[in-house]
N, C-alpha and C positions, 0 to 999 in steps of 0.2 A: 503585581505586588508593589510596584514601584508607584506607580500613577495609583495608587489606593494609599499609601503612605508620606508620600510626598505632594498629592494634591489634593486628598481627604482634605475636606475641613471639619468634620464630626467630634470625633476621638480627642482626648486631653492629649493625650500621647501624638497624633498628627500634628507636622512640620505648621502649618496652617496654624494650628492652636496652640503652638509655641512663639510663634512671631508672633502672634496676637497679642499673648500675654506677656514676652517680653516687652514689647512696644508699650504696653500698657504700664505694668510695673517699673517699668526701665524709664518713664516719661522722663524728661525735663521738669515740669512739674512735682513728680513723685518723688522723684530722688531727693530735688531740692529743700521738700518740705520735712523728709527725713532727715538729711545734713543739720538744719535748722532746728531741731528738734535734740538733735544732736546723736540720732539714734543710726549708728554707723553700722554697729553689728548687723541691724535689720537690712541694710543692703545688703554686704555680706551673703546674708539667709536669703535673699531675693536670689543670686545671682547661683549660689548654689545649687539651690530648686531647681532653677531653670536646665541648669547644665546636666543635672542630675537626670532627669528627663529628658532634656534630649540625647543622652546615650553617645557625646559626640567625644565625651573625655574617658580616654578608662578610667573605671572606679578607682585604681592606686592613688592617683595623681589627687584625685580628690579630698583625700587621708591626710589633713593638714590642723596643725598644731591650733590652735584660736590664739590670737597676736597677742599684744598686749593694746591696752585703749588708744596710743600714741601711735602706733601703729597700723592700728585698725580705721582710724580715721584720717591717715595720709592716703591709706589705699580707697577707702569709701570716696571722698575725692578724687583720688585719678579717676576711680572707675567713673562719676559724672562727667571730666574733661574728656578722656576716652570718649564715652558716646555724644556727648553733645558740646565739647568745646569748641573755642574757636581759632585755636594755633594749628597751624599744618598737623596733619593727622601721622604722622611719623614722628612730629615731635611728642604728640598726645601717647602712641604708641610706648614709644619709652620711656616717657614716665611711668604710662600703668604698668609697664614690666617691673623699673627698678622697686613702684611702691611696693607691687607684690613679690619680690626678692626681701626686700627688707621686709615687709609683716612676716611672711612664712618660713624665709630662713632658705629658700632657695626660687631659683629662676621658672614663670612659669616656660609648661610646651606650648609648640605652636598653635595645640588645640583649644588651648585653655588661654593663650594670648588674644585670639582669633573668633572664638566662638560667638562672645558677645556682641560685640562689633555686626557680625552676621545673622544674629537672628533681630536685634532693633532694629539694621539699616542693609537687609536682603539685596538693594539694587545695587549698594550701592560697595558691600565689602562682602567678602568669602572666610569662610574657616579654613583654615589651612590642614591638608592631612600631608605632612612633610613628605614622607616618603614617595608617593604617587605624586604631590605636586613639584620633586626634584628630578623624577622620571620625565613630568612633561616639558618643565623646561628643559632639561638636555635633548628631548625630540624634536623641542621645536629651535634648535642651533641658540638658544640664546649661551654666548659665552660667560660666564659668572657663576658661582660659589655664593651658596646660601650657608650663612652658619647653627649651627643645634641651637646656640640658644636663640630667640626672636628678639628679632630689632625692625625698626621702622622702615629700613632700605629695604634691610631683606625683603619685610612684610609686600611692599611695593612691587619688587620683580615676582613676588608670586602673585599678587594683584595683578598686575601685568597680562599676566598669561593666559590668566581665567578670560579675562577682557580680550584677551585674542580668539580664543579657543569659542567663545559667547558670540563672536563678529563670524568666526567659520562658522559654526553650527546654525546661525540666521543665514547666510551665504547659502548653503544647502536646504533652506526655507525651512528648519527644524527651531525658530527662537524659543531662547531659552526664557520663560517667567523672570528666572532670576538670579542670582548668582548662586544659588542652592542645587539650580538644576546642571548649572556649567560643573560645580565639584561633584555634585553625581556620576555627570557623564565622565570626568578623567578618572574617578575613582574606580568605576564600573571597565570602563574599557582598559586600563592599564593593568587591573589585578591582575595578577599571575594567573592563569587556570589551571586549576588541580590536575596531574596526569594521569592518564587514564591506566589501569592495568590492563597489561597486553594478557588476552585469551590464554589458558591454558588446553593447549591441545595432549589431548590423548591420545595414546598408539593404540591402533585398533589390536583387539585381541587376537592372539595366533590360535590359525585354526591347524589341529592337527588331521592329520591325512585318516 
């Protein structure tokens, strides 16, 4: 199920035809000639889409007010610096956090900080699934405190780890394609597994004499 979902390239719904098309829609070119156009909401609605379908954010998070135009267009901006600027990428990071605090009235998650960033540039950044990626860092001894809401340091020691975790798994001659496949693999092997219910034994029947 995994290698049919994750390395399908058929299906709109396959990871394959999500990088595809955010890369595509996500261009440097694409975005640009939207800005210029001055059509902000339409990124917005690109980036939506995308998230919408890859199933990466719960739906809640999604459930967000429409800004107002001043707002809408500082974040339509971060989101092109985000993917394609040229300042350190933690500084890029927090802007696109703060713009999207200020359009929506609050802080995105890590999923929805992160997502983006991973499906245009797979080698090269990870989505973050907090919970299971604060697991692996404490596994792997790194001393440090990630905070709930997403900042750029943070973002980095969980980039970090993928990038460890990526180096073990080629070590073991398992490489990974990409960094989609490194947050599979902490995702998959960290979950909890559901407990099993213990047998219910029966007393056998008393037989009488």
């Amino acid at each position: 199920d995994w290698v049919a979902e994750a390395r399908g390239g058929g299906g709109s719904t396959s990871r394959q035809a999500l990088v595809r098309d955010a890369q595509e829609q996500l261009s440097p070119s694409a975005l640009d000639s939207l800005l210029s156009e001055r059509n902000h909401r339409q990124i917005w609605s690109l980036v939506y889409a995308l998230l919408d379908r890859a199933r990466l954010v719960p739906a809640a998070q999604l459930k967000l007010k429409a800004p107002n135009d001043e707002a809408m267009k500082a974040f339509a901006i971060a989101i092109r610096e985000l993917l394609h600027g040229n300042q350190s990428y933690d500084k890029r990071f927090d802007r696109y956090v703060a713009a999207f605090e200020a359009a929506f009235g609050s802080a995105p998650s890590w999923e929805l900080s992160t997502a983006l960033s991973a499906l245009v540039h797979p080698i090269e950044h990870v989505c973050v699934e907090p919970s299971m990626f604060k697991k692996q860092l404490k596994l792997s001894g790194a001393k440090r405190t990630v905070s709930a809401r997403p900042t750029g340091s943070g973002y980095a020691g969980f980039l970090s780890i993928a990038r460890l975790v990526a180096n073990k798994l080629a070590e073991q001659g398992e490489v990974p394609r990409d960094l989609w496949d490194v947050r599979d693999f902490i995702t998959f092997t960290l979950k909890p597994t559901p407990k099993q219910k213990k047998p219910v034994v029966k007393a056998p029947p008393v037989q009488e004499d």
